[in-house]
N, C-alpha and C positions, 0 to 999 in steps of 0.2 A: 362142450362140457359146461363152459361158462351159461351158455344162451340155456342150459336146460336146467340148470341151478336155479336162475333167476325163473323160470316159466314156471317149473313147480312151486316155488316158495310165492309167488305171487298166489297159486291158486290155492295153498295150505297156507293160508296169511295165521289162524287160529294156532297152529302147530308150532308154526317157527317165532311166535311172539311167546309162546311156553317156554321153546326152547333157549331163548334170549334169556328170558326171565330164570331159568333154571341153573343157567350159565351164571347170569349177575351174583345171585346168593352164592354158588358153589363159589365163585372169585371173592364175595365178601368175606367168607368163612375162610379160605386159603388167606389171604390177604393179613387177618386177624392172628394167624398161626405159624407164621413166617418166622424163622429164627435170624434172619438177616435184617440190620437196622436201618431206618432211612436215611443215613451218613456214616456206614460202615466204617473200620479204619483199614486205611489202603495202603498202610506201610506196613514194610515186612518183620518180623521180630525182632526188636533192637533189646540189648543189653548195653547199659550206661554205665561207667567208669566215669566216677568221678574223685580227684584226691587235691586235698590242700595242703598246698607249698609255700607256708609264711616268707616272707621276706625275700621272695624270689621273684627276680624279673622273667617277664613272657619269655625271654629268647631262653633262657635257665630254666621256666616250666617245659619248654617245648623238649630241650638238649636233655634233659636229666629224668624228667618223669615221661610226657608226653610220650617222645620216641621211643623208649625203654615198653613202655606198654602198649605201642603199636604190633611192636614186633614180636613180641610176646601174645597176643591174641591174634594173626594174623594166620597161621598155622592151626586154628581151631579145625574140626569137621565141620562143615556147614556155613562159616564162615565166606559172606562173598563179598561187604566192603569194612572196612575199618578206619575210621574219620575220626580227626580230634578238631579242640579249638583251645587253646591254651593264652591264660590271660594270667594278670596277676595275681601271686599267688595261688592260681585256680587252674587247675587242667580236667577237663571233659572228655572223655573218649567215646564213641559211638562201636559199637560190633552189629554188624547187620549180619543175621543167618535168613536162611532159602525159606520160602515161601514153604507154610506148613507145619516149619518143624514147633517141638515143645517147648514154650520159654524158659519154662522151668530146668529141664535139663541143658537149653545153653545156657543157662545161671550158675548152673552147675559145672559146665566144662569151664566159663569165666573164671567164679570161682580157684577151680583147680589150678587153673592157668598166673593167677594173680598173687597165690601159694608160693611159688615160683618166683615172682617179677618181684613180690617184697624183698629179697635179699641185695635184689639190684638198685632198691631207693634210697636215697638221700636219708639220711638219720631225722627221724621224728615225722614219716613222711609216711602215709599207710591208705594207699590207695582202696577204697571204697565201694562196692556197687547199688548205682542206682534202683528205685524204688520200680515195681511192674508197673508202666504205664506207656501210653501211645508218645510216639516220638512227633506227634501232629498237636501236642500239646502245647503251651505258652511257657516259657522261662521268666522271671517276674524279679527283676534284682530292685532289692531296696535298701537304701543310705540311710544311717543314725547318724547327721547333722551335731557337731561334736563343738556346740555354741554358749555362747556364757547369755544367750536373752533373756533368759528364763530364770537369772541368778547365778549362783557358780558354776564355773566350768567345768566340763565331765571331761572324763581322763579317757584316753583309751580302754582300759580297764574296765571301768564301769559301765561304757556302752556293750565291751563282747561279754559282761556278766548277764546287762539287760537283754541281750540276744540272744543268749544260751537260754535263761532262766525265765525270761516272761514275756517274752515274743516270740520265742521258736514251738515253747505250747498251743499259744491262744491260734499262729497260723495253721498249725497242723489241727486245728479242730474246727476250722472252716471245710464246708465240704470240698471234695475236688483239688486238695491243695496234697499232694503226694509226699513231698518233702522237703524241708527246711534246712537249708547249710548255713550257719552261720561262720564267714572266715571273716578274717583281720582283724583288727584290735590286738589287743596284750593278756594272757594268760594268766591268773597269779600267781606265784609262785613262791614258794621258801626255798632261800638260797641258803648255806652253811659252807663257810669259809673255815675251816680246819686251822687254829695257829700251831705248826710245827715245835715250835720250843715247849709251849706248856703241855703239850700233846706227849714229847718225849719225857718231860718231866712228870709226870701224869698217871706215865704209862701205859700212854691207849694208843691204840692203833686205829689205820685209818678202816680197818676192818670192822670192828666194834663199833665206829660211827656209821657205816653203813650198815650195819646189823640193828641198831637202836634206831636211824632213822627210817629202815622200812615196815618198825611194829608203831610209828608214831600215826597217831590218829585211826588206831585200830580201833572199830566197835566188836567189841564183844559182850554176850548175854551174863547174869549175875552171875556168882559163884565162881567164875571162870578164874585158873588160876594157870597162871604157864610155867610149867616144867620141864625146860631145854625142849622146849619143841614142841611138847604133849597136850 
């Protein structure tokens, strides 16, 4: 079969150099129309758990948040590994499901699942899900140097304001940059310390002061006037 492949194309050399040629284009044209990229991504669908745990050592992210949301996503449908890495103050989760399925709706079983695991965290602790992206991606952690060279010293405080308010924009509007967690530093905050004696003398309650302090720093539009509620 071979020896008569080769005996005829020798003697129709005009034909099969058509035929080559005809091939070439039809491959140029397929080639151009490929919905398969030339570095596919080869990892299976991850959804990413990520939650921030101030003031918490690794072994404490790992005991209290970490394994709490292992176990809780590991009973998913489609579900075949479940990976963490827990550092300070910081816990990562990984959920790998099966070749194929939709990520969207395992965002959505997550989701459901995570519904659930919040009852189970630490106070002020509200575990999170990551942004759609390949898990073949780069992780990029960066330090705000908390140094007086430059003049006064910044506080805690002022560097997690600078990360919240004008470093976590300008990265999330470089391309390719998914998303921006800014943890550690200090939070502002207004504390109110109640004195009991002039309180009872007063006669307020510590009801009243929570009721006055969660209309404080409310925006509302003109005219607006509040009547018990209304």
């Amino acid at each position: 079969m071979f020896n008569w492949i080769v005996r005829h194309s020798l003697h129709n050399r005009l034909l099969v150099l058509a035929v080559a040629a005809l091939l070439l284009i039809y491959g140029a044209l397929s080639a151009t129309r490929m919905p398969v990229d030339v570095f596919p991504a080869l990892d299976k669908p991850v959804v990413t758990v990520m939650t921030e745990a101030g003031g918490m050592a690794p072994e404490e992210v790992e005991q209290r948040v970490s394994y709490p949301l292992e176990t809780a996503l590991n009973g998913m449908p489609g579900v075949t590994r479940v990976r963490s890495s827990s550092g300070v103050g910081l816990s990562v989760v990984y959920a790998e499901f099966d070749w194929g399925t939709d990520v969207y709706r395992n965002r959505q079983l997550v989701a459901e699942r995570l519904a659930l695991v919040r009852e189970q965290m630490p106070a002020g602790v509200n575990p999170t899900m990551g942004p759609v992206s390949s898990i073949m991606g780069e992780v990029m952690l960066l330090a705000l140097p908390l140094d007086a060279s430059a003049g006064a010293a910044v506080t805690p405080m002022q560097a997690r304001e600078y990360a919240d308010f004008v470093l976590r924009p300008r990265l999330l509007s470089v391309p390719g940059v998914a998303q921006v967690i800014p943890i550690g530093g200090e939070r502002r905050q207004l504390r109110v310390e109640p004195d009991g004696t002039r309180m009872a003398a007063a006669g307020v309650s510590l009801s009243q002061i929570e009721s006055a302090l969660q209309g404080f720093a409310a925006n509302a539009g003109g005219g607006f006037v509040d009547l018990g509620g209304r």
